[in-house]
N, C-alpha and C positions, 0 to 999 in steps of 0.2 A: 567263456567260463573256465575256469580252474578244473583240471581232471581230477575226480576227487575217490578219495580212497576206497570207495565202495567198487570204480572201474578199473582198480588193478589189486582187489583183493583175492579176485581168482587166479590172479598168475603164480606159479608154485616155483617156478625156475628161472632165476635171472646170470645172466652172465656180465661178470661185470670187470671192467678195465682195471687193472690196477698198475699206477704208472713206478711204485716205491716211494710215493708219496702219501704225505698226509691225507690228504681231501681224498683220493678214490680210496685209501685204507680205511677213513671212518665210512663212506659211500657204500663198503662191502659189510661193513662190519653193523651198521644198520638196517640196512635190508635182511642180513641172517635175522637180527632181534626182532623186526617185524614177522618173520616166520617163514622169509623163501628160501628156497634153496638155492645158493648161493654159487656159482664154480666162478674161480678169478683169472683173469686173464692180461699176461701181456705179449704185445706186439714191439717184436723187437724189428725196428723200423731202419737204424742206421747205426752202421761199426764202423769205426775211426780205424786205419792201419795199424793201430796200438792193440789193437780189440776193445777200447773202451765204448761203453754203447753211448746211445744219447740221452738227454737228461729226462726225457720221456720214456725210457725204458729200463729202467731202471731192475735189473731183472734178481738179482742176488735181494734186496730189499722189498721188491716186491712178494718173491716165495716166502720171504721169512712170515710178510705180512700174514700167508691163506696163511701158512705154519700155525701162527697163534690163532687165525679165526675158524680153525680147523674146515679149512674149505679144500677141494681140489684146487689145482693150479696147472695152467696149463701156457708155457709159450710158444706163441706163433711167430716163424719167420715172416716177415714183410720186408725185407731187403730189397728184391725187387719192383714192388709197386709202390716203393716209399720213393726209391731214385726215379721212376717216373712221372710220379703225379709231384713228386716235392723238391729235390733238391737239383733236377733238373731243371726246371721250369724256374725255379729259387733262380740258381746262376745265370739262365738267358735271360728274365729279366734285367737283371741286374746290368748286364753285358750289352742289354739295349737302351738302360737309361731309364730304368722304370724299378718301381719300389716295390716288391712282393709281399703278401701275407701267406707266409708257409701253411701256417698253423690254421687257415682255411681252407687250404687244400688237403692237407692232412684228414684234417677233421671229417670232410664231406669222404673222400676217397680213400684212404686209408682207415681209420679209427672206427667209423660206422656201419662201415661196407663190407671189413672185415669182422668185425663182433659179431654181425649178425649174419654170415656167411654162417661164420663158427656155429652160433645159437643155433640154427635152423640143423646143423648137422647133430647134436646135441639133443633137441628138440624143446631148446629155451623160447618161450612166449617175447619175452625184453631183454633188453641189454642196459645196463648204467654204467654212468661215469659218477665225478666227482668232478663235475662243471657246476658253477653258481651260476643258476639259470634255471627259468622256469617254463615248465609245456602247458599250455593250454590250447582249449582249443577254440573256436572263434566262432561268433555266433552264426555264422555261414559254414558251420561244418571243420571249415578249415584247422589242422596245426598250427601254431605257430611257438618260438619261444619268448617269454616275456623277463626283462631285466628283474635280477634276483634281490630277493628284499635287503642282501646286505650289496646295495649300490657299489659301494668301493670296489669290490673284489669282481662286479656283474662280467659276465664273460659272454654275452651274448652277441659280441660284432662278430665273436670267429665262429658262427653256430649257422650263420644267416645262410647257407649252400645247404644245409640238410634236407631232403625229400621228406613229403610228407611220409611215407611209407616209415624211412627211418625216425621222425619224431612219433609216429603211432606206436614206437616199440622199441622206444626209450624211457627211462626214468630217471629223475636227478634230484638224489633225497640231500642235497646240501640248498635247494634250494629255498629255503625261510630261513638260513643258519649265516651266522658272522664270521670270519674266521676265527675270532679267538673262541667261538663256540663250539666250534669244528678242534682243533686244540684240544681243549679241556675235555671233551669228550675222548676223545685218542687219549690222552692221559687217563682218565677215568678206566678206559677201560685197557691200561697196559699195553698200550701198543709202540712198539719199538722207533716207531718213525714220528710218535708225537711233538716232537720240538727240531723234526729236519726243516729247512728252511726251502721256501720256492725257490726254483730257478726263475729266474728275469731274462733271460736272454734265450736267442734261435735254439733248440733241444740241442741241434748237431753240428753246432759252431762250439766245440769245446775249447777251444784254446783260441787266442788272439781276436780278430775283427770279421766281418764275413767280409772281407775285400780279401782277408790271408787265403779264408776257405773258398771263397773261387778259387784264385791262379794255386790251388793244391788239388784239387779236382776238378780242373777243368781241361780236357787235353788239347784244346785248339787254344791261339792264340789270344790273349787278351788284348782292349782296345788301349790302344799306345797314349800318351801323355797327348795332352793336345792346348787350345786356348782357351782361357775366361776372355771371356768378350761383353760388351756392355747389350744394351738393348739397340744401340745403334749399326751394333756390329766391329765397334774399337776392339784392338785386342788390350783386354788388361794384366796379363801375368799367364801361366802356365798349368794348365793342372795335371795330377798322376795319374789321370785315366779314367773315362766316368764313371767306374765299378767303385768309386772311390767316396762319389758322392749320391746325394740325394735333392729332391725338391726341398726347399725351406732351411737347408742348412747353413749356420753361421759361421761354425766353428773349423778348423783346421784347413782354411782354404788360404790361408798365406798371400792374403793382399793386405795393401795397406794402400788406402781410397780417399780419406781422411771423412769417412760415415759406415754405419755396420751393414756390412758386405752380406747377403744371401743367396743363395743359392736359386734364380727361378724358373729356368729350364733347362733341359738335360738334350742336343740336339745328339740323337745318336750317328745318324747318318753324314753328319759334317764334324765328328768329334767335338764340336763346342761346348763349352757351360756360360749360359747367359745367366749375369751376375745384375743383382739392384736391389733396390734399398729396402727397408723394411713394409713401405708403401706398396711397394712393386709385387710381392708375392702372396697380395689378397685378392682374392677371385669371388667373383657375384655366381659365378655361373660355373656349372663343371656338367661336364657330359658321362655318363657310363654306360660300360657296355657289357655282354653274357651275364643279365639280368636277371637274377632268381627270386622267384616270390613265393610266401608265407603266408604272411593275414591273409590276403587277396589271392587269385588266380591270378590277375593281372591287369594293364592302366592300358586302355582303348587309346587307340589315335585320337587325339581331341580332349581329350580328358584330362584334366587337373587336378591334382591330389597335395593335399594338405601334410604336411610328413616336418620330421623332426631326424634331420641327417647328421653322422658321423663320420667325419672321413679319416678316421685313422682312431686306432684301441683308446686313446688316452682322450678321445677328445669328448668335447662336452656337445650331446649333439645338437644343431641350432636348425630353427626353423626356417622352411624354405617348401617351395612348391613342386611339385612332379609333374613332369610333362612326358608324353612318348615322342619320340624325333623319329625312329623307325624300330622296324623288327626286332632289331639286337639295340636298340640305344634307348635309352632313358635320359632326359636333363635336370638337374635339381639347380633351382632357382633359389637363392638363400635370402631370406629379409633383411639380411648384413654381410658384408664381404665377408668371409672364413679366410685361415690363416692357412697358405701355403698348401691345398690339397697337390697330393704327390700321384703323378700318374703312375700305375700300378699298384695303387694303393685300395683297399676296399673300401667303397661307399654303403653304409647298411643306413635303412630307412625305416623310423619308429614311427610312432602311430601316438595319440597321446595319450594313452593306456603303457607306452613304454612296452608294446610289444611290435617286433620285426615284424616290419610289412614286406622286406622283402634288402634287395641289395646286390653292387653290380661294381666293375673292377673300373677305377677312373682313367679318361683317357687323356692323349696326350691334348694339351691345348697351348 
């Protein structure tokens, strides 16, 4: 069922994210109208050698935002547990041949962990963001979060690592709203950042490619140029180093094969990149592993589960079966081959209510 506004109308104090964007400035600025008490918070998570921050933190737009909603405002360093849990882990993947989602690790260890650090010192009940996504909670008791009514914008792949503890004491009032709803309201009600436009890209890749932002911060050696090689093991051409590529990619891989060349494994430990055709990079089957779950407590040895997977933000997620393989691994069997899952990449598993049952980082295959 839907948590409904009767169980969080006694909360008096919420603390809520403000990134200097739209969505968490109307996020704050509707919870005031509803009648909490509002303090705004950002986490300044990563500083470029310029001092420019990241596009998550956005902290000069952010203050101005409490400024008009006449809230406190308070920011928090996270420099240091942002470079551990995010843009370290960011670059060794990458460095191994494996595709990362920052912005769920963020999310679970930084963003949540720290709000509600803050709240509890404070003595705030919840924390909000201005995520499109929604909490409910499940007829077993459970939390979990459910795809938000305006689908396009749903943000609930990067959500699926949250503890129940931290979805008990969250809230996210964008979640029945469109963007252009979210808009008009900020306009409506004079806010300065109503027509700033999203960021699309990594928060703390401000300039160039995240191949430039490793070898700029990373002080060990990067892995050297090496071969495309076919599935047989032929060498076909040369490539700049596997931080350069990804699973499924077509583009900027400078062969000429006479058919469209992809990308469909990353061998880190022999430098290779194994190169094939469009055929070649659909997979029936994918394995995942540091498995977190939501709807469910969790999938018994033996047991098959019905699920509707995404392996990657943009993707449309397709139905396929859940098996447990062991302790830490999960298998998702797809009714169709899927295009290109990227190991390193988050696997999140929907229900067909379109709420997370749970979700786990794909491995190499």
């Amino acid at each position: 069922m839907d948590i409904s506004e009767a169980e969080v109308s006694v909360i008096s104090r919420v603390v809520v994210g403000l990134s200097g964007g739209v969505d968490s400035a109307v996020a704050a600025y509707l919870l005031k109208k509803q009648g909490y008490q509002v303090i705004g918070v950002t986490l300044r998570t990563w500083e470029a050698g310029s001092g420019a921050y990241s596009r998550c933190c956005d902290i000069s737009d952010a203050r101005a935002v409490a400024m008009q909603l006449e809230i406190p405002f308070y920011n928090i360093n996270c420099l240091p547990e942002f470079r551990e849990h995010v843009t370290e882990p960011f670059a060794d993947a990458y460095m191994n041949g494996l595709t990362p989602n920052p912005c769920v690790a963020c999310n679970r260890y930084i963003k949540w962990e720290r709000m509600l650090r803050f709240a509890d010192e404070i003595n705030a009940e919840f924390i909000a963001t201005g995520h499109y996504a929604r909490i409910v909670k499940a007829e077993n008791g459970r939390y979990t979060v459910k795809q938000a009514a305006f689908a396009a914008k749903d943000q609930t792949y990067m959500l699926y690592q949250l503890t129940q503890e931290q979805l008990a004491r969250t809230l996210m009032p964008l979640a029945e709203l469109t963007k252009d709803e979210v808009r008009h309201i900020a306009e409506e009600a004079g806010l300065a950042v109503a027509g700033k436009q999203d960021s699309q890209e990594i928060c703390f890749v401000l300039e160039g490619g995240y191949a430039e932002y490793i070898e700029a911060h990373v002080d060990k050696a990067l892995p050297p140029p090496g071969n495309f090689v076919d599935e047989s093991g032929k060498v076909l051409g040369k490539h700049k180093g596997i931080v350069n590529y990804t699973v499924g990619q077509r583009k900027g891989l400078g062969l000429a094969l006479g058919y469209p060349a992809y990308v469909k494994r990353i061998d880190a430990k022999t430098n290779t990149i194994v190169i094939g055709d469009l055929d070649s990079v659909f997979e029936s089957c994918i394995k995942c592993k540091d498995v977190r779950f939501m709807a469910i407590d969790d999938i018994k040895e033996g047991e098959k589960l019905r699920a509707f997977v995404k392996i990657r933000y943009h993707h449309a997620a397709a139905p396929a079966v859940l098996e447990r393989v062991d302790d830490n691994t999960i298998s998702a069997i797809f009714d169709e081959p899927v295009k290109a899952p990227a190991p390193g990449q988050s696997a999140v598993f929907y229900d067909s209510e379109n709420r997370v049952i749970g979700g786990g980082i794909i491995q190499q295959y």
